[in-house]
C-alpha positions in Angstrom: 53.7 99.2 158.6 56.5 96.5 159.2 59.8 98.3 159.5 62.9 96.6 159.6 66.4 97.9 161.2 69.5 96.7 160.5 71.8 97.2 162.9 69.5 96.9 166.1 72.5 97.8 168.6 74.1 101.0 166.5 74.1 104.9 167.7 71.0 105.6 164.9 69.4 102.4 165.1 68.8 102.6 168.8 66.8 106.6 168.0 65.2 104.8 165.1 63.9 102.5 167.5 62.9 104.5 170.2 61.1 106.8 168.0 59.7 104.3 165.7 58.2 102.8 168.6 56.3 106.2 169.5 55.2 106.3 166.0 51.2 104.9 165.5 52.1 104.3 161.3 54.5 102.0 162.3 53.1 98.8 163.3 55.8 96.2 164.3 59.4 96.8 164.2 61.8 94.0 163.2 65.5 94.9 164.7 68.2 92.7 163.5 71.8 92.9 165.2 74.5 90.2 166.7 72.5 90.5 169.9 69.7 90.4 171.6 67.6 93.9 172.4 65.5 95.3 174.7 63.1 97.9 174.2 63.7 101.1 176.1 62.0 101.6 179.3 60.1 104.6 178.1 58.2 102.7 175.7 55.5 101.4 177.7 52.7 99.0 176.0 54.5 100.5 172.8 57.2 97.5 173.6 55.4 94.8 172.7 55.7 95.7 168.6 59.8 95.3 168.9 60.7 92.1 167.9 64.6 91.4 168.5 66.5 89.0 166.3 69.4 88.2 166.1 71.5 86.9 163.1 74.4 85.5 162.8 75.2 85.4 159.5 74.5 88.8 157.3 75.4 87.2 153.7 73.0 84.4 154.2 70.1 84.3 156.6 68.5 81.3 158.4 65.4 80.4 157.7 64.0 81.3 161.2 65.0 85.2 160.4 63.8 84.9 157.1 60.4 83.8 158.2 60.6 87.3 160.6 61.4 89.2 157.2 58.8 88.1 155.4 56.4 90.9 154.0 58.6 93.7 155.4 57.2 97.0 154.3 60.3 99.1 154.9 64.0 99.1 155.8 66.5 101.4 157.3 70.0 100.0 157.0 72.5 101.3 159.5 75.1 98.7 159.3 78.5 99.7 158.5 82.1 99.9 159.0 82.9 103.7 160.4 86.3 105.6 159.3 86.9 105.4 162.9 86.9 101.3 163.3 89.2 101.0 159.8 92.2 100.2 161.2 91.3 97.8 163.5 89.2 95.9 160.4 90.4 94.2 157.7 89.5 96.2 154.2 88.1 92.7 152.7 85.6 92.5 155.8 85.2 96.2 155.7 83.7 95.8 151.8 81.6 92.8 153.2 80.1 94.6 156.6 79.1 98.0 154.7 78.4 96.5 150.8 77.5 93.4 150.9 75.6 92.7 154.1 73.1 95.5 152.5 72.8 94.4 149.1 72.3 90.7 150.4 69.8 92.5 152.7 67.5 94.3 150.1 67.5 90.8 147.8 66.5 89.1 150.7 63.6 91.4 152.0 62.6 91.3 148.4 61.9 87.8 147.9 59.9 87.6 150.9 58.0 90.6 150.3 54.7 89.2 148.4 52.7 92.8 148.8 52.0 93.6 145.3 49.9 96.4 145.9 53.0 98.4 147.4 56.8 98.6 146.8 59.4 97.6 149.4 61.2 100.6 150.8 64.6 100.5 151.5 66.9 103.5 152.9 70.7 102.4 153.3 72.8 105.0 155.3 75.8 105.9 153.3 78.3 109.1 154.5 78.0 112.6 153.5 81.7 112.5 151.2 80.9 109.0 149.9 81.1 109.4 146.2 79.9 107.1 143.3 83.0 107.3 140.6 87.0 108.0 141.1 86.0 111.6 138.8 84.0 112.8 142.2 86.5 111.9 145.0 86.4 115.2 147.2 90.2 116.5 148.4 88.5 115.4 152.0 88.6 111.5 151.3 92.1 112.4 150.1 93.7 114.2 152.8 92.4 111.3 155.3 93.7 108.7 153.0 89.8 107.7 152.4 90.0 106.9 149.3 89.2 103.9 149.0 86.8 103.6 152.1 84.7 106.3 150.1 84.5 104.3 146.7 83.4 101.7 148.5 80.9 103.4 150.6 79.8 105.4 146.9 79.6 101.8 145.0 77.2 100.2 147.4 74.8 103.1 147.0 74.9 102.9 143.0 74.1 98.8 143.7 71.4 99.9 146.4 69.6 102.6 143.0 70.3 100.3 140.5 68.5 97.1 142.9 65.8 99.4 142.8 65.6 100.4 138.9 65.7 96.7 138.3 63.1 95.4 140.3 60.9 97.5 137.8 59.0 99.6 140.3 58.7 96.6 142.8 61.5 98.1 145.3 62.0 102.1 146.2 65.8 102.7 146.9 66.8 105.6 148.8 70.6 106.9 149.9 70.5 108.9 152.9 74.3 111.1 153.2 74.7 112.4 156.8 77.6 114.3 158.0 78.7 114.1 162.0 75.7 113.2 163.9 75.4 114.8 167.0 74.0 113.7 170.3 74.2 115.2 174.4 75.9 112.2 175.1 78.5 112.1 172.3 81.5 114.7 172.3 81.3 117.0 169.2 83.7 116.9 166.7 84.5 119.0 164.1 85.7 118.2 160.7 86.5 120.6 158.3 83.7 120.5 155.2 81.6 118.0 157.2 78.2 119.2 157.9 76.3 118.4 160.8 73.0 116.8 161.6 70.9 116.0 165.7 70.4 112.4 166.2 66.1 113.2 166.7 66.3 115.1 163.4 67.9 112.0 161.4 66.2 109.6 162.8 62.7 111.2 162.3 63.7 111.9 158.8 64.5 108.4 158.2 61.4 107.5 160.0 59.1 110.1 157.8 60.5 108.8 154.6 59.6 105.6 155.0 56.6 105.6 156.3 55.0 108.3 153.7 57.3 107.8 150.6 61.2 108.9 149.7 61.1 112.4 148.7 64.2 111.2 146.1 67.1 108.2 145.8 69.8 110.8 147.6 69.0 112.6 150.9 71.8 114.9 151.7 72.1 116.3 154.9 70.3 119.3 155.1 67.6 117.7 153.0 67.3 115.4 156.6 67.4 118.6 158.9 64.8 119.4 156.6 62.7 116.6 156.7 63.9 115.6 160.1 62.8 119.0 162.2 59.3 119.4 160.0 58.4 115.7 161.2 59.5 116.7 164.7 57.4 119.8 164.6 54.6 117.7 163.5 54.4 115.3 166.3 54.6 118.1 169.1 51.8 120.0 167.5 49.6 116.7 167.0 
């Protein structure tokens, strides 16, 4: 398999690497990110299917990235705008960086992808209160004055499913809605209704879906500790 990762430098991207590397169904990985990336050190021979590239344009790629696209099997797109990083972004780049970057991203992967014998996978990385209409706001967005942040978050999903039901079978969509992800080397927070997930369990979720097929178009977080732990499990018992 050909995996792609946008967002080659962020906190999940870098797991998603490091374990996608380890993982024999997964061929080459493509990272894409503002910089250049190294594999990590524990990787061994394993290194030599990371291929870095760096793009400097999100809503239109070069042709030398696009010819690293081409025939993608799979995407995991990390790239967003956090709630932490909104006030130091403006809201008009904010919609760009976590909307349009992926639905530019999933048209792009699907021209080059010329497989017709499988569907082009592609998981974008939403938030756990993100919600798809003004009716489903929860009181959470509210009291953070989220709002907006969350519609947005909710309306690049319901382009991401609806990419997918267009394409007539020819693109898989999936929506993946983690809470806090934890990690040893990250502080953790609390915050009151958000769930949380372990940075191994969501990347090898992520990872197992896929590689062997999206389960459904909307992973919530436990569906991920779910997924996540079982793949886990597998791997120390193979």
């Amino acid at each position: 398999m050909k995996l792609v990762i946008g967002g080659s430098t962020g906190f999940v991207a870098t797991e998603l690497i490091r374990q996608g590397l380890e993982n024999p169904a997964i061929t080459f990985i493509v990272a894409l990110g503002r910089q250049e990336i190294s594999a990590p050190p524990c990787a061994g021979p394993a290194a030599a299917k990371l291929k870095s590239v760096v793009v400097d344009n999100f809503e239109s790629y070069s042709d030398s990235v696009k010819k690293e696209l081409e025939d993608a099997d799979a995407c995991i797109w990390t790239i967003a705008v956090t709630p932490m990083k909104l006030n130091t972004i403006p809201f008009e780049e904010t919609c760009k960086i976590s909307r349009d970057y992926a639905t530019t991203a999933i048209q792009t992967l699907d021209a080059l992808h010329h497989k017709k014998d499988r569907p082009l996978r592609f998981l974008y990385m939403s938030g756990h209160f993100a919600p798809r209409n003004k009716d489903e706001v929860p009181k959470e967005l509210q009291n953070h004055g989220l709002i907006n942040y969350g519609l947005l978050r909710g309306e690049a999903e319901t382009l991401i499913i609806a990419y997918g039901e267009q394409s007539k079978g020819a693109v898989q969509p999936c929506i993946v809605k983690p809470g806090l992800i934890d990690a040893p080397s990250r502080e953790r927070q609390e915050i009151p209704g958000l769930p949380h997930i372990n940075l191994p369990d969501i990347a090898a979720a992520l990872l197992d879906q896929v590689v062997n097929g999206f389960e459904k178009d909307t992973l919530s977080n436990a569906d991920m500790i779910r997924i996540g732990q079982k793949a886990l499990d597998g791997q120390q018992k193979a």
